[in-house]
N, C-alpha and C positions, 0 to 999 in steps of 0.2 A: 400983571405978572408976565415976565416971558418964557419963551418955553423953558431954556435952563433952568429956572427958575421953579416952570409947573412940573417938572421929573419927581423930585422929591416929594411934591406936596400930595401925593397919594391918588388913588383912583378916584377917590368923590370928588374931589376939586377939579381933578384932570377933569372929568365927566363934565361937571359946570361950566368947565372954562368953554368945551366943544359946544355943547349945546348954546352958548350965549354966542357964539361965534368968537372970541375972545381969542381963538388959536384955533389950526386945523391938527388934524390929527397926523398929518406930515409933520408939519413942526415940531410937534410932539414927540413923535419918533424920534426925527433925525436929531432932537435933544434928548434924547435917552440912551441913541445907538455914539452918540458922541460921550456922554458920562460913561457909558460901559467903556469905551474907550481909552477917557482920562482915570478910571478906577481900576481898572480890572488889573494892570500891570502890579499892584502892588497885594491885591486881597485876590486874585487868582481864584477869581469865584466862579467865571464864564469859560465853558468849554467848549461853544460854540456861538457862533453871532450869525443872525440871518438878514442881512444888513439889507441887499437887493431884496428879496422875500417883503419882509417886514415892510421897505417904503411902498411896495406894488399893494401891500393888505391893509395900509394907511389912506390911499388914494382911492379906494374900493369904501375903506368906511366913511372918506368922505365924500363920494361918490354918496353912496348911501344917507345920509345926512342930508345932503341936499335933495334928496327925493323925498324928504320925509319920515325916514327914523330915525327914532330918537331912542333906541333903545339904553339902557344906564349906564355899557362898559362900551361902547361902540367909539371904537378908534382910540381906546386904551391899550398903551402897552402894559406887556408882560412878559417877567421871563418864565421859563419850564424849566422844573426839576427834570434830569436827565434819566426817571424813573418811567417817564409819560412818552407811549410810540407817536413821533409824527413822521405822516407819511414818507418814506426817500429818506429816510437818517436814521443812523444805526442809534438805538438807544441804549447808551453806555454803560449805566448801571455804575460808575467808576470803576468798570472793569477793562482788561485789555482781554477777557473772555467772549466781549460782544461782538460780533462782527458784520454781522445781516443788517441792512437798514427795514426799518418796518413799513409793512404794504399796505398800511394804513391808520391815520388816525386812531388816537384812543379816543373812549366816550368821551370823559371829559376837552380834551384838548379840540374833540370835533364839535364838543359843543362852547367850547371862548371863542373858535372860529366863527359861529355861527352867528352869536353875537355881535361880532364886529371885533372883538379883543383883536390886536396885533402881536403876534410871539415876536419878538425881538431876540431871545437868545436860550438859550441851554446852559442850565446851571448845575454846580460842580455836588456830589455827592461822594460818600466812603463807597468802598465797593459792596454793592449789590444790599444799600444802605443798610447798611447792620451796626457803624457804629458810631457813637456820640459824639464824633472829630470830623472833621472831612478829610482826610490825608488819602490817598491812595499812590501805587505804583503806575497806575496809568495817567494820572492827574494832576498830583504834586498834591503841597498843602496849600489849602485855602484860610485864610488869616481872618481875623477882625479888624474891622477896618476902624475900631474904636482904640485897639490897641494892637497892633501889627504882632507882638511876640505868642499872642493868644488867641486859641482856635473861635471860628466864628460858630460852636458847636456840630452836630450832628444828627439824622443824616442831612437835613435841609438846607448845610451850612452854607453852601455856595449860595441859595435861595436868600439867606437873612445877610450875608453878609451885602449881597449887590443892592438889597433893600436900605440895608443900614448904610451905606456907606451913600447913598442917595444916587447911587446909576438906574434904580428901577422904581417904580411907585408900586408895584406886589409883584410875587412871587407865584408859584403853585408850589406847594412841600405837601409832605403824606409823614404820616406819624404812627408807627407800628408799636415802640416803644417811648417815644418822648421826640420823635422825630419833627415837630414841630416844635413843640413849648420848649427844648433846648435850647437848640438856635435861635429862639424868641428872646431866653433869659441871658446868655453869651451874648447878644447882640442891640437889647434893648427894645423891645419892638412886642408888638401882639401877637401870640400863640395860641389859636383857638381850634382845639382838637376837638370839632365835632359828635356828636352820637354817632356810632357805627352803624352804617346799611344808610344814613342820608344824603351821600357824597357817590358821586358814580366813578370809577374804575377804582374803588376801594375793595378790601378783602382780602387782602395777601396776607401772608406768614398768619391761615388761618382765621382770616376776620380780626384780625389784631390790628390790622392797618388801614387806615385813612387818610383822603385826598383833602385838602384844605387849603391855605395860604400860608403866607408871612406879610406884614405891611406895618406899616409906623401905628395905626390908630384901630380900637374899636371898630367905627362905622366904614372904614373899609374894610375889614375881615367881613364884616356883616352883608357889606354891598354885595363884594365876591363869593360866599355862602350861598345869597340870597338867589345869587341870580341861575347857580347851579346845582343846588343841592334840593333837598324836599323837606321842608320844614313845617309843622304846624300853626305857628305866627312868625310876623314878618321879623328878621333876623334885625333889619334898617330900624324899622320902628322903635324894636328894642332897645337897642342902643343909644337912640335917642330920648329914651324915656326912665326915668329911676323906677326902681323897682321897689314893690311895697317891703314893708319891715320883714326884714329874713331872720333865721336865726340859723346863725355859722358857727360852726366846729373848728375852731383853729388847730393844729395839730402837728408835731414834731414825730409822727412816729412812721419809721423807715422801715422797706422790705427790701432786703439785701441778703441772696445767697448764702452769704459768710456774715460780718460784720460790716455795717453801713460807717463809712465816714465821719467825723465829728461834724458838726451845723458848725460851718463859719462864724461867729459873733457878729459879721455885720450881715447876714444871711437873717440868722436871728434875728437883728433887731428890726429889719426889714419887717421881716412878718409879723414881729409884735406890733410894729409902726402903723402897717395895714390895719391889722384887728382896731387897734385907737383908732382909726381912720373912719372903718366900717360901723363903730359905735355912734362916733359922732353924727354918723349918717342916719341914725334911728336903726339900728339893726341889733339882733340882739347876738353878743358872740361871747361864746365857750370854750373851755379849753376837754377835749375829748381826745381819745386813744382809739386810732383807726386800731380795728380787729382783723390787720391783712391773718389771710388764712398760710400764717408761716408754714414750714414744712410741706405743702402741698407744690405737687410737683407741674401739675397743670398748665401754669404761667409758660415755664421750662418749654414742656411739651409741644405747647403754640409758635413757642418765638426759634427754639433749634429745631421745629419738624421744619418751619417756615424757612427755616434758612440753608436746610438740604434742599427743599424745594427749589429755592432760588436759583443755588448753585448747580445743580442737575438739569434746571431747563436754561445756563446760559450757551450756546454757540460753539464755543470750546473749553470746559472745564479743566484740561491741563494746564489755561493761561492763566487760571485762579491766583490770588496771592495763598503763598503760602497760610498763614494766619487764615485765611478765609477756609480752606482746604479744613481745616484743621477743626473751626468752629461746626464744616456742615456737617464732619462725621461725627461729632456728640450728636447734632440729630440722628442717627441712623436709627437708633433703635425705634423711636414712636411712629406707629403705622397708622393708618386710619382709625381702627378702634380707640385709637391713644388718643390722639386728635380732639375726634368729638363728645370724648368724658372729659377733656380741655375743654372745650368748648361750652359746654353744659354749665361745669366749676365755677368755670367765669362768669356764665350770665346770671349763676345764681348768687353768688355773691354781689354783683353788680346789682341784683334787685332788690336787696335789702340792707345793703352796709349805711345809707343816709338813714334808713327809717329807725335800725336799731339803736345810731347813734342819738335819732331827734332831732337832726338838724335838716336844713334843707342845703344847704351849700360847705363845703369843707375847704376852708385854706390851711394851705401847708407850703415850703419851701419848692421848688420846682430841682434844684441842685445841692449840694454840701455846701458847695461855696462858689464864687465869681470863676468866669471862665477860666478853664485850666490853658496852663502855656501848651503853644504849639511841639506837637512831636511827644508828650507827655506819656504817649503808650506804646513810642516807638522800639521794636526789638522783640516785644512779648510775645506769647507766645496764644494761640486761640484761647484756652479754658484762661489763662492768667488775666487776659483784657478783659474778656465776659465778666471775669468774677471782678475785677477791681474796676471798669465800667459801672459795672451794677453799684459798686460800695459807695460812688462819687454822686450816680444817680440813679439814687433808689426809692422816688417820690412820684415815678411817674408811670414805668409801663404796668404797673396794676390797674391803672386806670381806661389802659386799652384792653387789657384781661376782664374787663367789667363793661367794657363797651358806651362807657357813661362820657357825658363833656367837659371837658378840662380846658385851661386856660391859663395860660402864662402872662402876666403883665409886669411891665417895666414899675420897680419900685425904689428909684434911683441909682447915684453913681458911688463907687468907689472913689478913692483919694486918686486912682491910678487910672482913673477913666474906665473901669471895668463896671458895666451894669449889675445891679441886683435886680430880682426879679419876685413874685410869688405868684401859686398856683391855689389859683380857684376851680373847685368840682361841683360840679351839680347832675340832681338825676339823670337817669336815661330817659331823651326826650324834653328835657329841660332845658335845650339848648337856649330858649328866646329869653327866660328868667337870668341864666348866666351872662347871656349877653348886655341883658339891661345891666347886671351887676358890675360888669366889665365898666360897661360906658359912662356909670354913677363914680365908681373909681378912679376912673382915668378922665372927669373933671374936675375931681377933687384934688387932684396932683396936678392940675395945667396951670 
């Protein structure tokens, strides 16, 4: 395999090829810093490239390597969502609000360093990631590189689309609302939103958000999990192994605001496809009515107090897009005490919505339908995006309101090259049961 060649093929092979000696982790780079290069002009996903950086922390991991470690991601590139501080670079936030470069590493990002991972670039996000597009005023739109006229989703979208389009073998994305398993179903690829508290620089907008990846397969989400999060069993093993007979809740039923969007017809059959899929597999699967706690304001509470938050602590809050302006003041009213009876809501529904149902796993749709066209919520106004946001996808930030793992897998293509996708959930702390379930899945589809 050469290295153009090893870009695409993900972090666990990349890893293999190093460790056999097959390829250095220079070559590796400078084939990845060259796909960002050949990609980027047209899916506008990278907002920064550390080209010099990047070859000097390739020559260090292989430095390293030849002394003796061999750790799993050592001399793996990676790009960073533009959410995560590295030292001397302003982190953007898709804001022209940020201005300050940070004076230090974030936890996570200090600890891929530590590793030996190589950042390679900075990836494109909405501003001050709030919404399910990547477009911003400071950034432009970021595209799918599967189909150019359609967004690569949100907020991670810069993260899936340089995945997707094969300039990176993983990402880092965080997912407060759907902020991973979007851009996973928009772009075709693996969305694996964590349990909340096992990912380090996670917590924002409330404990609603988590740090995770984007990558083409399973056992790299699992490798990148593994190697920095705190898990009970191994994420790797997992995914390598099927899991014993489950029984899963398939489910069409949306929390949406207002009214939720019709399910696409090939959305549907997608997910009906799955369930026949997961039978075949010995599982045993139902059709159940999630019992979201409608009318509860709580969810609300988490995601607009989070995103006054956001907007308050960036640099210069006059540079805000308007629309952003707009969304942080419907947070204003909830204060701390509002907060943490949000907070509480969530976890208690999150602790028994599997048990009451009797299932151990719930698939449901991850979006209404296949990725929407670019610019699709251009003009609107804050409350009008939130609300018809939420009506397109209304399958997922309940599940950051609950703290429990969710998962987005590719479940083929449209006529038009647009992926379908569907969302698998499993208890809080159930992350290694989900994963196996993922990885049972997605070789039933290879």
């Amino acid at each position: 395999m050469t290295p153009a060649e090893a870009v695409a093929a993900g972090p666990t092979r990349q890893a293999e090829l190093l460790a056999a000696g097959t390829l250095t982790s220079r070559q590796l780079t400078q084939a990845t810093l060259d796909a960002i290069d050949r990609e980027n002009p047209a899916i506008n996903a990278a907002v920064a490239v550390y080209a010099e950086e990047a070859l000097a922390a390739a020559d260090e991991a292989d430095g390293r390597r030849a002394a003796g470690d061999n750790g799993p991601l050592l001399g793996v590139p990676v790009a960073v969502k533009d959410d995560l501080d590295i030292a001397g670079q302003v982190t953007g936030k898709g804001s022209r609000a940020m201005l300050l470069p940070a004076d230090h590493d974030t936890e996570l990002v200090a600890a891929m360093r530590a590793a030996g991972m190589v950042v390679v670039a900075k990836s494109a996000l909405p501003e001050l990631a709030i919404f399910g597009f990547t477009e911003s005023e400071a950034n432009g739109i970021t595209r799918n590189p599967l189909n150019l006229a359609h967004t690569s989703g949100g907020s991670s979208g810069g993260s899936a689309a340089l995945v997707a389009a094969g300039a990176v073998g993983i990402a880092t994305a965080s997912d407060g609302a759907g902020s991973i398993r979007i851009p996973a179903a928009c772009c075709g690829l693996v969305g694996f939103k964590p349990t909340q508290g096992t990912m380090p620089s996670s917590g924002g907008w409330h404990d609603l958000s988590t740090q995770g990846c984007l990558a083409a397969r399973a056992i790299d989400s699992a490798l990148f999990l593994d190697a920095f999060g705190t898990f009970a069993e191994s994420l790797v093993e997992a995914a390598a192994t099927d899991p014993a007979p489950l029984t899963i809740g398939v489910s069409f039923s949306a929390a949406a605001a207002t009214k939720a969007n019709p399910v696409d017809p090939r959305v549907r059959a997608a997910v009906e496809r799955t369930a026949e899929e997961l039978r075949a597999s010995g599982h045993t699967v139902i059709e159940v009515k999630i019992p979201y706690p409608l009318g509860s304001k709580a969810l609300t509470v988490r995601y607009l107090g989070g995103i006054r938050d956001g907007a308050d602590g960036t640099d210069d809050p006059g540079r805000l897009e308007k629309r952003t302006k707009a969304i942080a003041r419907l947070g204003r009213p909830f204060g701390a005490r509002s907060v943490e009876w949000a907070k509480r809501k969530g976890r208690a529904w999150g602790d028994q919505v599997h048990d009451n149902l009797g299932v151990d796993v719930l698939l449901t749709p991850v979006m209404s339908g296949p990725a929407i066209e670019v610019e699709h919520w251009r003009g609107k106004g804050g409350l009008a995006t939130v609300l018809s946001m939420n009506a397109f996808y209304p399958y997922t930030a309940q599940w950051n309101h609950a703290g429990v793992p969710a998962v987005s897998m590719p479940a083929g293509l449209t006529t038009d090259r647009l992926p379908l996708a569907v969302q698998l959930i499993a208890r809080r702390g159930d992350d290694a049961r989900l994963m196996s379930l993922a990885g049972q899945l997605e070789r039933h589809n290879a």
